[in-house]
C-alpha positions in Angstrom: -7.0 24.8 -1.8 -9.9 22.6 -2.8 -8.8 19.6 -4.8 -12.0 18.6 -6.3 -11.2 19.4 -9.6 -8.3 17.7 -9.4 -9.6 14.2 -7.8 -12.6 14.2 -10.2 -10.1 14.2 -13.3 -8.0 11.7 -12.3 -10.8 9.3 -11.0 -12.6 9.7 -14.6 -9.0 9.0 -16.2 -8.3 5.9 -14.2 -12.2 4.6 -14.8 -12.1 5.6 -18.4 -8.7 5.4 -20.0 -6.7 3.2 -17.8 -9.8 0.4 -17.0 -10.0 0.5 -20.7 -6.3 -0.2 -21.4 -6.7 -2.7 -18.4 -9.5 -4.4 -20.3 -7.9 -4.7 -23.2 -5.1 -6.3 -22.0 -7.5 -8.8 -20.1 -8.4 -9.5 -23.4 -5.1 -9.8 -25.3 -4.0 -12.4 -22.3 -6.6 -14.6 -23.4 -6.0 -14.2 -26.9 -2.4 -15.4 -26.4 -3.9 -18.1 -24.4 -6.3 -19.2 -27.2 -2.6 -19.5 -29.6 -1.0 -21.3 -27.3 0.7 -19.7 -24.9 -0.9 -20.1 -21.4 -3.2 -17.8 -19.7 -2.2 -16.6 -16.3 -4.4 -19.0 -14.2 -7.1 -16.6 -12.4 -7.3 -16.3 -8.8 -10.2 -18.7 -7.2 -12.6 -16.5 -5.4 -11.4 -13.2 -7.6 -13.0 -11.5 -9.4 -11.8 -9.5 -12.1 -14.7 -7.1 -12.2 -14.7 -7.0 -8.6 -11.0 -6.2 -8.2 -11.2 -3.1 -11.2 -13.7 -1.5 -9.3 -12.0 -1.9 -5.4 -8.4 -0.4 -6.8 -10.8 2.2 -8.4 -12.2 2.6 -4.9 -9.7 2.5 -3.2 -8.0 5.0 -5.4 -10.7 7.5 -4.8 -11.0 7.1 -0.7 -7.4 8.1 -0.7 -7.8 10.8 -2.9 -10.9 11.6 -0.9 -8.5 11.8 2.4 -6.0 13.9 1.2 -8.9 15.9 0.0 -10.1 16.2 3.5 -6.7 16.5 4.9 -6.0 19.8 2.7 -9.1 21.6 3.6 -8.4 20.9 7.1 -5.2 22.7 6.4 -6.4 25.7 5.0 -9.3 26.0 7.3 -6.8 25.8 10.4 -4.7 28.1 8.3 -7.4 30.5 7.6 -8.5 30.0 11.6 -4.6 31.3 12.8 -4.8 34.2 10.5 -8.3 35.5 11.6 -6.7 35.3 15.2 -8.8 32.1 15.6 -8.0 29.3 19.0 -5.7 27.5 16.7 -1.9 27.4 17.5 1.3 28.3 15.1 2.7 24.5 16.3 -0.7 23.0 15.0 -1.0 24.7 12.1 2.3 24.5 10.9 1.6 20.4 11.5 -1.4 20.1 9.7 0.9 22.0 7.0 3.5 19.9 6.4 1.2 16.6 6.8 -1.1 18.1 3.9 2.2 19.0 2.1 3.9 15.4 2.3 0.1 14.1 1.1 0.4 15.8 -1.5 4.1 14.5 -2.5 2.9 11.3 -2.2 -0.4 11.6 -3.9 1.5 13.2 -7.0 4.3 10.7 -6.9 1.4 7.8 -7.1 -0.4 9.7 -10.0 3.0 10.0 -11.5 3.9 5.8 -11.2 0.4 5.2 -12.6 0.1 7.2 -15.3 4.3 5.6 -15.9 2.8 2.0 -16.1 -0.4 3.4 -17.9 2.4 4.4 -20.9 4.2 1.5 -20.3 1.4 -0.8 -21.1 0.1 1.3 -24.5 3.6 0.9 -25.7 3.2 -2.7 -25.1 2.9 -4.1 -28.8 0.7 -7.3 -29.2 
């Protein structure tokens, strides 16, 4: 059950696509800004830059947990069925924990990708 695949397509959709529709809308604030309408005032000691590449951080550590947390899962898995010093109880735990992970991780990918469409069907 290795996720790699998985995590390396959605961190190169969230740097490409989705920092690129962030941009842009960076840019289309300012524009509105420059015709009249105020610009959101900008956080002091933020940076934008900064702050694009943390969320992309720390979207990838998670990822990178639940990565770690699913392998740990099949090896136990893999351990109990090859008669290995792991118990049904513990297995059956690591299980359900890399199972709800999962949940979650797909239900965050889902919102993201949600607000992602929301803001291309923005029209400026």
């Amino acid at each position: 059950m290795a996720l790699i695949g998985p995590i390396t397509g959605i961190t190169s959709v969230l740097s490409g696509t989705a920092a690129s529709a962030v941009t842009g809308a960076a840019s289309s604030a300012t524009t509105i800004g420059a015709v009249g309408v105020p610009a959101p005032a900008a956080t002091p000691g933020v940076d934008a830059s900064s702050s694009g590449n943390s969320f992309l951080d720390a979207i990838g550590n998670a990822l990178g947990q639940l990565n770690t947390q699913v392998n740990g899962a099949d090896t136990a898995m893999a351990q109990f069925a090859a008669g290995g010093s792991a118990d049904i109880h513990t297995v059956m735990l690591e299980l359900q924990q890399a199972s709800i992970g999962l949940k979650t991780g797909i239900a965050v990918r889902d919102k993201l990708l949600e607000a992602y469409q929301d803001l291309m069907r923005i029209q400026v």
